[in-house]
N, C-alpha and C positions, 0 to 999 in steps of 0.2 A: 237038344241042348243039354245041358249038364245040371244036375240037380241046383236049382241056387234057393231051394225052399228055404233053408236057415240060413241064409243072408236075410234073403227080402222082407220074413217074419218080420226082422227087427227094423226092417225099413219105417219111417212114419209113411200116413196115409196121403197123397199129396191128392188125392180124388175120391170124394164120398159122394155117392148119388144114391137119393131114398125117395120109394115110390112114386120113380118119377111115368110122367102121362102124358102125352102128347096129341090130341084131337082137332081133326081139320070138319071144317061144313063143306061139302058137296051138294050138288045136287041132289046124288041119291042119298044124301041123309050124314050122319056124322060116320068120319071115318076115324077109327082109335087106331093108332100106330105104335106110342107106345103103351104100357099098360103096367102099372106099378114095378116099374123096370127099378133094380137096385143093383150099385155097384161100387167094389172100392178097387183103388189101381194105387201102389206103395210107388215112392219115389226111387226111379231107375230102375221100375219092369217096365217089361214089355206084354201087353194086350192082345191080342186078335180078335176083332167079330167078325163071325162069320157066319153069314145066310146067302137066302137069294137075291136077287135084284128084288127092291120094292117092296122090302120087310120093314126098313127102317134105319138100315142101318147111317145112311148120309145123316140123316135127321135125326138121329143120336148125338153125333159128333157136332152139329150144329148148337146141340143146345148144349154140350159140353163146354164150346171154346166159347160161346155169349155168343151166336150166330141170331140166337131166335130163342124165343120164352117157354118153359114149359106152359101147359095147359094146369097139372098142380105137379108137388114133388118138390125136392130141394137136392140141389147141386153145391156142393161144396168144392172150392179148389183152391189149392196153396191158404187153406184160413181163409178164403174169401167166401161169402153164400152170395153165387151169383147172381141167383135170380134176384132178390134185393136190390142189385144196381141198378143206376139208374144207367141211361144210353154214354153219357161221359164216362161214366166209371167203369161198364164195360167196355167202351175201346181202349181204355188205358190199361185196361183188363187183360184185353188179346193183345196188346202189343208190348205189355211186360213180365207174362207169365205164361201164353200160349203160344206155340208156333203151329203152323199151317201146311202139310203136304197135300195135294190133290190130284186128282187123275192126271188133270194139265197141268203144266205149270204153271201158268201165270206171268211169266216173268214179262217185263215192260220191254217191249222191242224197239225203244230208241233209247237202253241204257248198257252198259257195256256188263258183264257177267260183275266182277266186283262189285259195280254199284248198284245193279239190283240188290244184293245180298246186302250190302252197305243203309238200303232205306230203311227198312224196319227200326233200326237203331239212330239214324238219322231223326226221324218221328218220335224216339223216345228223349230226346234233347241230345245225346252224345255229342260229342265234337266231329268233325271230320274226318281228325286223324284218329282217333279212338276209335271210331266206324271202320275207319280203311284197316287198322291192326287186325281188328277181328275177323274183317272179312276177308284180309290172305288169309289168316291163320284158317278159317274155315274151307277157304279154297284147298290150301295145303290138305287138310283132313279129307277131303273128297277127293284128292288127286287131278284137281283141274289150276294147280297153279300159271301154268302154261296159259290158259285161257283165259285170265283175269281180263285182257281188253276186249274178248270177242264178244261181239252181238248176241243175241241168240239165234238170230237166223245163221250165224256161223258156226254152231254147237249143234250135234246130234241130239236126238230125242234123249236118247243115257245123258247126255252131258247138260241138257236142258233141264232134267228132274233132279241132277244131283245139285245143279245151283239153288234148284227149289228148297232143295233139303238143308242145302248151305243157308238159304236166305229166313227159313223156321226156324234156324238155330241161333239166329245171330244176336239175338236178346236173352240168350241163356234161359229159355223159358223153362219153368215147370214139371209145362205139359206141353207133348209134340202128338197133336193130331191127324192121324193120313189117312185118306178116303182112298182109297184102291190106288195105290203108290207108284203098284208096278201095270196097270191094266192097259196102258197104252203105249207098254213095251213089250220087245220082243221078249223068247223067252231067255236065251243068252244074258240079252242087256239087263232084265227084269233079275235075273239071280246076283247077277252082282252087286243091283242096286241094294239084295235082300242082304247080301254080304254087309255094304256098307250100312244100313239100316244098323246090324247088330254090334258092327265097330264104333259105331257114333255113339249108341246107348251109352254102352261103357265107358265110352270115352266123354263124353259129358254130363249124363248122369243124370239125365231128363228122364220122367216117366214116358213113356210111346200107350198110345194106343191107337190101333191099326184096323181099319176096317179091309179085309179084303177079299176075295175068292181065290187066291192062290192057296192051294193047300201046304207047299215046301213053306212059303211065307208065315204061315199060322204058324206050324210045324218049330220053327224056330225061336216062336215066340216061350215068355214062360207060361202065359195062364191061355188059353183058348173056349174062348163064348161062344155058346149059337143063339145067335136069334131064333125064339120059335115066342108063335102067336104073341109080340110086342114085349116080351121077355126075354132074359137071358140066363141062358143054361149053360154052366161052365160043363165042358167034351172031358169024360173021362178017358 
């Protein structure tokens, strides 16, 4: 990508995370997953982490968007300290400052492509029409205008994750979270999506962070993390 270090400096911070921890009880005894993890992501970069399977990485992005609590640590996003909230004040949390990309879509298969993308803002009180403007308008920016009535069982796997990506955006969030974006696409389909991935940033101006194993995917990003032993080490 192209230098945008003195841009983003002057970005503010839209994600501060400090010493955050993360601990499950097992059987075999407590398992630490994260481990004084710290991190700040400025408004309209783009992120990557990247490890193995089973480092941590979903379970970062959880306690990112209010998914789940740290064990200790503090999370800060858009001004908000999440962990503070209470269960009300984070969903009203994810559904007006975070958007959602995931391996699968998700999307509700007895809604037609707009109106998946249409509920999120629906949920946030918007109007109808105020819902349906944004969500051509975001169909348009994915280039699935064409498909606004279809099912998802009538939309390819590509055209099913770019509604996903339409329907994370549709509350102008924040922060846009994706757990392996492209992993259950081909590789064709998965670069395009990465295309579109970097035309959206820009084009709305959301902070991204992106868990994934694609390397081109990281590659593209501005700042690149590894998980190692429940921290994160920015890849020179």
């Amino acid at each position: 990508m192209p230098d945008t270090n003195t841009a983003i400096s002057a970005r503010e911070n839209i994600l501060q995370v400090t010493k955050l921890c993360k601990s499950f009880e097992t059987s075999a005894g407590t398992l630490n997953v994260l481990r004084d993890l710290s991190l700040k992501v400025k408004s309209a970069e783009m992120v990557a982490i990247v490890g193995e399977s089973g480092v941590g990485k979903s379970t970062l992005l959880h306690l990112l968007g209010g998914l789940d609590s740290p064990t200790s640590g503090t999370i800060e996003c858009a001004g908000l300290n999440i962990v503070a909230l209470n269960e009300d004040q984070r969903s009203k949390f994810r559904n007006q400052k975070v958007g959602f990309v995931f391996q699968f879509h998700h999307l509700l298969e007895d809604f037609t492509a707009v109106e998946n993308i249409m509920l999120p803002s629906l949920a946030a009180g918007a109007s109808r029409s105020e819902s349906r403007f944004r969500a051509e308008e975001l169909l348009q920016a994915v280039s699935l205008s064409d498909r606004a009535s279809h099912l998802p069982s009538e939309l390819s796997g590509g055209e099913q994750q770019r509604i996903a990506v339409a329907r994370a955006l549709v509350n102008r969030p924040k922060l846009l979270l994706a757990d392996e974006p492209t992993g259950n696409l081909d590789i064709a389909t998965g670069e395009r999506l990465h295309d579109l991935l970097v035309e959206i940033n820009k084009r709305e101006g959301s902070a991204f962070v992106i868990a994934t194993h694609n390397p081109k995917l990281a590659k593209r990003c501005d700042i690149v993390y590894k998980f190692i032993e429940g921290a994160l080490e920015a890849n020179s």
